[in-house]
C-alpha positions as a printed Julia matrix, in Angstrom:
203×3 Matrix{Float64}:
 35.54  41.34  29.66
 34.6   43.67  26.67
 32.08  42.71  24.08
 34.99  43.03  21.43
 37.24  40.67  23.43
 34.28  38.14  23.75
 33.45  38.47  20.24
 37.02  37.65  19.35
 36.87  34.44  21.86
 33.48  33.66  19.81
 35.68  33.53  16.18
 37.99  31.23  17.66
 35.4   28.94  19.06
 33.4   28.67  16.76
 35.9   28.18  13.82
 37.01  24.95  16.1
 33.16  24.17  16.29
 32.62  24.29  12.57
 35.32  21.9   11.96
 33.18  19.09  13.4
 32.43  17.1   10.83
 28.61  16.51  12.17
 28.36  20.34  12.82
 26.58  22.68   9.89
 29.04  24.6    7.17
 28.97  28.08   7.18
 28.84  28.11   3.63
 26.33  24.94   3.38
 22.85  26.12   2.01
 21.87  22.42   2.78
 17.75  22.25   3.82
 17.95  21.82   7.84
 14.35  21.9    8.56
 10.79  22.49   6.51
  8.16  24.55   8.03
  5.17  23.96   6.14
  7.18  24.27   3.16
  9.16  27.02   3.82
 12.51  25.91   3.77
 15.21  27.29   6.83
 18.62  26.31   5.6
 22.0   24.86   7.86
 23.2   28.42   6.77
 20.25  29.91   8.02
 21.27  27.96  11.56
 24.72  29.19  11.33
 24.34  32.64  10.81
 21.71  32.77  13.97
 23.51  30.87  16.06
 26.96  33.28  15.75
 23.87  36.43  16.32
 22.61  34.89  19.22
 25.97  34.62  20.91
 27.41  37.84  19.66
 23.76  39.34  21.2
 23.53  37.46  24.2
 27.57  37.93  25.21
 27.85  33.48  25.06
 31.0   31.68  23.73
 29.89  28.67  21.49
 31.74  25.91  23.16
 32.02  22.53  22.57
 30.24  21.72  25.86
 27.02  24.24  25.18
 26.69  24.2   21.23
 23.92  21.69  20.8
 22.11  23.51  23.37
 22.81  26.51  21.3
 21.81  24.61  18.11
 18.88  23.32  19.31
 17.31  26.55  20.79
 18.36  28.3   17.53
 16.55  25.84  15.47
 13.47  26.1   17.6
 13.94  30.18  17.43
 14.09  29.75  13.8
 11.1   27.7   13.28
  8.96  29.72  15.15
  9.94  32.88  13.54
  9.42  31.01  10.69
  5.78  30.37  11.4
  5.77  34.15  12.35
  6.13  35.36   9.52
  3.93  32.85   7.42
  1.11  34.96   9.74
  2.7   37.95   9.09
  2.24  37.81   5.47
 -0.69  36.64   5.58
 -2.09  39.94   7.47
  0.17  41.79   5.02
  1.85  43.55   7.84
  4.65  46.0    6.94
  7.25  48.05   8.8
  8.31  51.6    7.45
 11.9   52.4    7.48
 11.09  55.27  10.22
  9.72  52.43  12.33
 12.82  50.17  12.31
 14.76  53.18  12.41
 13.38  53.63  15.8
 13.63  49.95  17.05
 16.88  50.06  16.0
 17.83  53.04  17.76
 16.29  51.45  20.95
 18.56  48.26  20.43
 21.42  50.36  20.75
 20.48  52.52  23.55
 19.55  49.62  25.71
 22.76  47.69  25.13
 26.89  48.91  25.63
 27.64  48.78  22.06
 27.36  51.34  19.07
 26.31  50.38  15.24
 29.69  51.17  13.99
 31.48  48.51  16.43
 28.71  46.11  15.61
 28.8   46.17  12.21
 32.84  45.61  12.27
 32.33  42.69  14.71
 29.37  41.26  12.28
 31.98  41.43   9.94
 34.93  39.53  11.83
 31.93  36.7   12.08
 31.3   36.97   8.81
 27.53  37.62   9.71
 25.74  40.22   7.05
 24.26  43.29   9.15
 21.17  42.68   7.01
 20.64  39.52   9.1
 20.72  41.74  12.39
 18.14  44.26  10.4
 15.48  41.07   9.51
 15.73  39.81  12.88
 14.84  43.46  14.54
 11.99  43.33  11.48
 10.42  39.93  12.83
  9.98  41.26  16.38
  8.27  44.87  15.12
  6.06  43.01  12.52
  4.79  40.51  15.09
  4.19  42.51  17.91
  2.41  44.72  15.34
  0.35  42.0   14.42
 -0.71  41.2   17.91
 -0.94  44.4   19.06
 -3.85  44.5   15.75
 -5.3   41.82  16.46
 -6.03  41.92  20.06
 -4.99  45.38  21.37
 -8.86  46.47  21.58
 -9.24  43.04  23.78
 -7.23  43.86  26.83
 -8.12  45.82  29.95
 -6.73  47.45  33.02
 -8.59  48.21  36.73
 -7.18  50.15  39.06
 -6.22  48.0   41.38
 -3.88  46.17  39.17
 -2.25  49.57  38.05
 -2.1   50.07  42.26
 -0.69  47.29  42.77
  2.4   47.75  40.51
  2.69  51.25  41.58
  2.77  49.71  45.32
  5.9   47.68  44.28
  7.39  50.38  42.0
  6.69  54.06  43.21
  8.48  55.43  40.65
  6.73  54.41  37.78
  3.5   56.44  36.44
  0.13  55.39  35.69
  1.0   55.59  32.16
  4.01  53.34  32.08
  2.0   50.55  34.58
 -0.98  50.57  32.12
  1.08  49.82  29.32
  2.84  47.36  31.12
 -0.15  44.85  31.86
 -1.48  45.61  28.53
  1.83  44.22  27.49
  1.65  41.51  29.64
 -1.93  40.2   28.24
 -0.33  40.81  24.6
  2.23  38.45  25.65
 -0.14  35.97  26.74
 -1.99  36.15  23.75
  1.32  35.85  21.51
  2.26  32.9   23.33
 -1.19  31.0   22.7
 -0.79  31.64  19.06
  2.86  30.56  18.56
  2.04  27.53  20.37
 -1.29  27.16  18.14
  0.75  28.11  14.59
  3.32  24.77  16.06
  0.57  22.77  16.39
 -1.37  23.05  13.76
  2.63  22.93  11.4
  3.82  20.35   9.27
  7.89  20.45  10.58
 10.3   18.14   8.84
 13.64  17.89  10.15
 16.19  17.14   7.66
C-alpha cells in the first residue's frame, strides 16, 4: 500500500476519531498536560499524534488510538523536558545543520519533501511542526553528545567484536557506533532523571 493511499486512510480515520466527543479537537488549544509549567496543549496532542502516524505508516483506529494518545502524550512530555535542558545549555542548531538532518530524513525513508508537504497539508498538519520535531532530536543529541562525548571509550575488542558479526562495516563506522550506544545510555539516565525530578499535571 503506498504512503499516499495510507495517508488518505489516516484522514478518514481520524476525522471519525475526532468526532468522539471524549477525544481532543483539532482546533482546541485546551491545556492537556503541565510540565513544570510549561504548558503542552490538546492541539499540541493532535497535531503529534496525526505526525506520528503519517511517520510511522499507522492508521489511527478506534481500537489503537488511546495507545496512540497515550504514547504521544508521554513523547510530548519528555520532549518537553528536553528542551527545558536544552535552553538551559543554550544549545542552537544552524539552518545548515537541519538542512542536513533533514536531508537524511528523506534519504532514509520512500517519500520526497514535496509529497510530504502536500500530505501534511491534506492532515492539516503545518510542515513547521515536522521542522521542530527534526530540531528537538539535533539539539538533544547535541547536548549529550557536549556533555558526555569526552566520557566514552572504545577497546578493541569491542570494535572486533562487531566487525566479527558485521564484516562489512569499518573501524570507523563500529567506533562510532558504541560511542553511540554509551550516548544513548547516558540520554536515557537523564530523561528518566529530568521525569523524576518534574512536576507533571495532567489536565
Amino acid at each position: 500500500m503506498s504512503i499516499l493511499i495510507r495517508t488518505l486512510l489516516i484522514i478518514i480515520v481520524f476525522h471519525s476519531f475526532c468526532l468522539n466527543a471524549n477525544a481532543f479537537s483539532a482546533n482546541d488549544h485546551r491545556i492537556a498536560v503541565l510540565v513544570n509549567d510549561q504548558l503542552i496543549t490538546s492541539y499540541d496532542v493532535v497535531q503529534r499524534m496525526k505526525l506520528s502516524a503519517i511517520l510511522s505508516g499507522i492508521d489511527i483506529t478506534p481500537e489503537n488510538n488511546n495507545q496512540l494518545l497515550n504514547s504521544v502524550i508521554e513523547e510530548l512530555i519528555k520532549e518537553n523536558l528536553k528542551n527545558q535542558k536544552i535552553n538551559e545549555y543554550e544549545i542552537s542548531i544552524s539552518e545548515e545543520e537541519y538542512l542536513n538532518q533533514e536531508l537524511l530524513f528523506y534519504q532514509n525513508n520512500p517519500i520526497n519533501k514535496d509529497d510530504l508537504i502536500k500530505i501534511f497539508e491534506l492532515n492539516n498538519i503545518k510542515y513547521d511542526e515536522f521542522k521542530k520535531f527534526l530540531i528537538n532530536g539535533i539539539s538533544w543529541q547535541k547536548l549529550i553528545s557536549g556533555l558526555y562525548y569526552r566520557l566514552t571509550s572504545t577497546s578493541e575488542i569491542e570494535i572486533e567484536e562487531i566487525i566479527m558479526n558485521n564484516p562489512s562495516m569499518s573501524k570507523k563506522t563500529a567506533r562510532d557506533l558504541i560511542v553511540q550506544k554509551q550516548l544513548d545510555l547516558k540520554s536515557n539516565k537523564m530523561i528518566r532523571d529530568l521525569l523524576n525530578e518534574a512536576t507533571i499535571e495532567y489536565k
